[in-house]
C-alpha positions in Angstrom: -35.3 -29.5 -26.4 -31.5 -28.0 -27.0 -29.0 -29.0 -24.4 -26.0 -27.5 -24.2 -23.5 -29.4 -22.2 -20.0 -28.5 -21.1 -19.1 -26.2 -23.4 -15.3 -25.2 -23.5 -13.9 -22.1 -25.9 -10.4 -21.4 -25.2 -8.3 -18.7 -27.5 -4.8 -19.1 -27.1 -4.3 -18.9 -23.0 -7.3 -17.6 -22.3 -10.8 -19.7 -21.4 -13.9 -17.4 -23.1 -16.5 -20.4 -22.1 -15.6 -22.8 -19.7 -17.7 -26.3 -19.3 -21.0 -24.0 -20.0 -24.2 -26.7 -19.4 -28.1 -25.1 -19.8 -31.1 -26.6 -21.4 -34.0 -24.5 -23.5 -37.5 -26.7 -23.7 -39.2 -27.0 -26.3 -41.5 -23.8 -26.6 -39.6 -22.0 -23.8 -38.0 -18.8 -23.8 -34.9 -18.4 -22.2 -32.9 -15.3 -21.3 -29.3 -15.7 -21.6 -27.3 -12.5 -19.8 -24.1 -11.4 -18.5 -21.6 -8.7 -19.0 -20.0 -7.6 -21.9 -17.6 -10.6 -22.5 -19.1 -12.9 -20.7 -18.9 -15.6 -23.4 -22.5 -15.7 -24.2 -21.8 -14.7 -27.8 -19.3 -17.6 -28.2 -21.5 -19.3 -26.6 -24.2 -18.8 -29.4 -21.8 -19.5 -32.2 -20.6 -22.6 -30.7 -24.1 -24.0 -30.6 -24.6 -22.6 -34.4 -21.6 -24.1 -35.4 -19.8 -20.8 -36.5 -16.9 -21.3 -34.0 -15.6 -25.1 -33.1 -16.2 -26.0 -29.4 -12.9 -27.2 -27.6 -15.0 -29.3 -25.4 -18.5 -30.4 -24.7 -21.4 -30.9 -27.2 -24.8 -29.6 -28.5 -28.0 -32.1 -28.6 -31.0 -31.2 -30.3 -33.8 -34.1 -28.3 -31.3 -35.8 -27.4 -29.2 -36.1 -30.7 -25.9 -34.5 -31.2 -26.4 -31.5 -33.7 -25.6 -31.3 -37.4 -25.3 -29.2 -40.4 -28.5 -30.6 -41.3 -30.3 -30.0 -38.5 -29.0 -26.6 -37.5 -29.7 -26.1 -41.2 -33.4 -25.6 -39.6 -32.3 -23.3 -37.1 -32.8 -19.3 -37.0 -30.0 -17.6 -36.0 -29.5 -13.7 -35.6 -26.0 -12.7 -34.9 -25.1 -10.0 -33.2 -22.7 -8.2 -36.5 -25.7 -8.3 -38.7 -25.4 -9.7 -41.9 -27.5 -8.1 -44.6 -26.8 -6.5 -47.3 -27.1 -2.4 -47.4 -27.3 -2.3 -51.0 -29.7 -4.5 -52.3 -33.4 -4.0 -51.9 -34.9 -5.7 -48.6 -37.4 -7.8 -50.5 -35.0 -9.6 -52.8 -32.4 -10.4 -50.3 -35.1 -11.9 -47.8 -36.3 -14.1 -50.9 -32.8 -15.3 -51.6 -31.8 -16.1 -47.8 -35.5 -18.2 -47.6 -34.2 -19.9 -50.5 -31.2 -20.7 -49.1 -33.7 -22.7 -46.4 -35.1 -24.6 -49.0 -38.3 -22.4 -49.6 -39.7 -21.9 -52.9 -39.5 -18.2 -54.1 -43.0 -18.0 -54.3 -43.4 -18.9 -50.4 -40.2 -16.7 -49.2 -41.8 -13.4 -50.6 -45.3 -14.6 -49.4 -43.6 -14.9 -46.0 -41.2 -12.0 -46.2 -44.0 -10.1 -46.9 -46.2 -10.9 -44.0 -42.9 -9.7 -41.5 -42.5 -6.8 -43.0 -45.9 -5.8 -42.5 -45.8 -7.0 -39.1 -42.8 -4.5 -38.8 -44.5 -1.6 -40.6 -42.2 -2.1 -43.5 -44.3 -3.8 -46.1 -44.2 -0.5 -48.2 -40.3 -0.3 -48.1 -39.9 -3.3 -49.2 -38.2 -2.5 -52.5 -35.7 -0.1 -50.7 -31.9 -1.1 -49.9 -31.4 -1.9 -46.9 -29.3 1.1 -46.1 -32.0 3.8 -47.1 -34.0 2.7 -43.1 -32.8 3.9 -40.4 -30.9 1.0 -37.9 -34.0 0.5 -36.1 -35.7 -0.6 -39.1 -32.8 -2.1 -40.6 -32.8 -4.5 -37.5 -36.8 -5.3 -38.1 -35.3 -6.7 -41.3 -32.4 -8.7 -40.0 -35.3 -9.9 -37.1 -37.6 -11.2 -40.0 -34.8 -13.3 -41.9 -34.4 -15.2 -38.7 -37.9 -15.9 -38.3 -38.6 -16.6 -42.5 -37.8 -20.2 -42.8 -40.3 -20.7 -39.4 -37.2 -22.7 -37.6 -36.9 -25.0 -35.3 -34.8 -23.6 -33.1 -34.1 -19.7 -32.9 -31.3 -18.4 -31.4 -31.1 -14.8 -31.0 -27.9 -12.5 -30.4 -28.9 -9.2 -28.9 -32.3 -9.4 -30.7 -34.0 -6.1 -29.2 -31.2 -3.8 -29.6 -32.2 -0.8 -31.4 -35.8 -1.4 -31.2 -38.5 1.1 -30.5 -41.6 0.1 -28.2 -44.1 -1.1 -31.1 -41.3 -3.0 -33.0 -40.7 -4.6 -29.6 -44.3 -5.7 -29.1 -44.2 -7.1 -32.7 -41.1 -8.9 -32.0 -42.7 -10.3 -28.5 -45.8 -11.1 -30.2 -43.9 -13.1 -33.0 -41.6 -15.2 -30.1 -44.6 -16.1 -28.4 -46.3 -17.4 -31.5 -43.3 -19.4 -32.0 -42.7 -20.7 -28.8 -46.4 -21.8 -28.7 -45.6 -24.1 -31.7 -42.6 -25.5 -29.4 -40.0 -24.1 -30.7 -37.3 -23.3 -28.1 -35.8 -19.9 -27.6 -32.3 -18.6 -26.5 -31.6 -15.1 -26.7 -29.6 -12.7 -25.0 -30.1 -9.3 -24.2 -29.0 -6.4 -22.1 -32.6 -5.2 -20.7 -33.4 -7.1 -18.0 -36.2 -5.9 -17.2 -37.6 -7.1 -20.7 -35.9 -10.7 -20.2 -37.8 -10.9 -17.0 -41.0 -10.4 -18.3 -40.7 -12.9 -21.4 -38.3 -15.2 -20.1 -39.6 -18.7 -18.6 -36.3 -19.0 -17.4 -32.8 -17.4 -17.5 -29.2 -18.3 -17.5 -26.5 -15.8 -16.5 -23.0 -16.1 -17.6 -19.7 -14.7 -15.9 -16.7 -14.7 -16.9 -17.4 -17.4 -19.3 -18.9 -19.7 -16.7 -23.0 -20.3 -15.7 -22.9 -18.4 -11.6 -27.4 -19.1 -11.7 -29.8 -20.6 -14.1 -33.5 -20.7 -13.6 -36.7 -19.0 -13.7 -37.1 -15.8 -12.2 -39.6 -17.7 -9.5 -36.5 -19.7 -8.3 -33.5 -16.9 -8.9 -35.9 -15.2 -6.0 -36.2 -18.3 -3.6 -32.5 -18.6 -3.4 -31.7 -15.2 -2.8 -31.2 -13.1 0.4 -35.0 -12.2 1.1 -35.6 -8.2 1.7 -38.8 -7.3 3.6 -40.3 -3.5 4.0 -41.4 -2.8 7.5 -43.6 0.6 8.1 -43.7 1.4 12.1 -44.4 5.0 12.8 -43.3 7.1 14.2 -39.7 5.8 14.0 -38.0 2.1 12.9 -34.8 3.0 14.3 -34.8 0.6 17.0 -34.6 -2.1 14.1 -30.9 -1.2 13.9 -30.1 -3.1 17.0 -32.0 -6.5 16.4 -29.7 -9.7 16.2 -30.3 -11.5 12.8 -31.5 -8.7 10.8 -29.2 -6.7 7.9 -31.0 -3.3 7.7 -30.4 -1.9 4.3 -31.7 1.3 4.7 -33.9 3.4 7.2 -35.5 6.6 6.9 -37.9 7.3 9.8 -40.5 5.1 10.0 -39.8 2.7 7.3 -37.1 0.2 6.7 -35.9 -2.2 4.1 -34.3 -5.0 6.0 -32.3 -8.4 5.3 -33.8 -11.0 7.6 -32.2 -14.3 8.8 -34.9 -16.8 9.0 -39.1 -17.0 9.4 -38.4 -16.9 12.8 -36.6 -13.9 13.1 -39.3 -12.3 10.8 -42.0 -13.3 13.2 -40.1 -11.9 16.4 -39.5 -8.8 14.3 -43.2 -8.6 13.4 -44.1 -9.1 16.9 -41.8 -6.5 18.6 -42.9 -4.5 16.1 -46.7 -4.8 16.8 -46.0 -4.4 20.7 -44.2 -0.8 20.0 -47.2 0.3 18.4 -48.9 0.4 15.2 -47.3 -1.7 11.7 -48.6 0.0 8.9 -46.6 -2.9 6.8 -44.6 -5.7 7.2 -43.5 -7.4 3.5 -41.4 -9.4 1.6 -40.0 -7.3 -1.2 -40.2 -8.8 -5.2 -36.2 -8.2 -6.3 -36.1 -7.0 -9.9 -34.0 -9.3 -12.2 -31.7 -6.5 -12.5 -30.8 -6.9 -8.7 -30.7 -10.5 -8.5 -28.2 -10.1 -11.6 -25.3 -7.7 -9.5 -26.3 -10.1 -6.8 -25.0 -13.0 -8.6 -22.3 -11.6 -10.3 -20.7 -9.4 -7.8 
């Protein structure tokens, strides 16, 4: 399990991550979101150790990270770091090496990614002769080479079409079925809120929710959709109910409580006929401008 507890970042006056606590299990995926500044790539290098934190620590199970152990970690950051000019192959085999893998087991390995990406035949290319698409399959596969312990992922999907998105999901949930635990942040919510088991969302450098979807939903405002032809005007006037739009016979509506839903539902039924009455599952993407509004 990796624990990040009050994390502080300051830079000069200004406060980029301030007392920042989450936890990703073991063999969990966890979405880590927020605006452009947020502090979630800070955030990241903090727990890699690229930037010092001002405050706060990182525990790996419990035990305060080191070189060593973040040694075993895979890390993609979000200014890519390969090299445009030397063929893919060789510079996968020298950054496995660098984990401690045997050249002979880094090519093995790099090789299998590649073709997982479609790339096994351009493996002897520079890196600048693919397109950025392809040249982020390759800096996807140097994270996952050294089969770490930890991967933690800056803007992973960016750039990616469809397939190389299902080979990336496919190769996260391998991992995470070994355990390993996963914290990456991306901009497409909808895609963290189908792989995610939970999400944190940063603001302005500070956590505003943490959870899984499941639970973002419980706590929110709950939205029901109400269908009562020929017209759901009269909802307007109802005490304890936020009507958020209506449009003849249907309404989306904010309700107060059960038991304004069940007097609803029951005025309803005694105007005439309800051809639905239903809560309404919020997208991530609207619980997100919920939150950070």
């Amino acid at each position: 399990m990796l624990h990040v507890k009050n994390l502080t970042r300051r830079f000069g006056t200004n406060t980029a991550v301030n007392n920042v606590s989450f936890v990703v299990p073991a063999g969990h995926m966890t979405g880590f979101v927020g605006a452009n500044g947020a502090g979630k790539t800070t955030t990241m290098r903090m727990i890699m150790g690229v930037l010092a934190a001002h405050g706060g620590e990182v525990l790996l199970d419990g035990e305060p990270l080191t070189a060593q152990l973040r040694a075993g970690f895979g890390y993609m950051p979000e200014e890519r770091g390969l090299y445009p000019k030397q063929p893919i192959i060789d510079q996968l085999v020298y950054l496995g090496q660098l984990h401690r893998m045997s050249a002979r087991g880094a090519r093995a390995g790099a090789l299998e990614l590649l073709e997982r990406f479609g790339l096994a035949d351009r493996s002897k290319d520079k890196l600048e002769a693919l397109s950025l698409g392809n040249q982020q399959r390759v800096q996807i596969a140097a994270s996952l080479l050294h089969r770490p312990t930890v991967l933690i992922l800056d803007e992973p999907f960016s750039g990616l079409d469809p397939l190389a998105v299902d080979a990336m999901v496919e190769l996260l949930r391998e991992r995470t079925a070994e355990g390993v635990p996963v914290l990456f942040s991306s901009h497409q919510l909808d895609l963290v809120d189908r792989l995610c088991d939970s999400l944190v969302v940063l603001q302005k450098g500070e956590v505003v929710a943490a959870g899984s979807g499941t639970e973002l939903r419980a706590g929110a405002v709950q939205q029901h959709r109400l269908s009562a032809p020929p017209d759901a005007g009269w909802i307007r006037e109802e005490a304890g109910v936020t009507v958020i739009d209506v449009e003849g016979s249907n309404a989306v509506l904010e309700i107060k409580d059960a038991a304004t839903a069940q007097r609803l539902l029951a005025k309803a039924m005694a105007r005439g006929t309800v051809e639905e009455f239903a809560p309404i599952r919020r997208s991530l993407s609207e619980l997100y401008r919920e939150v950070v509004k």
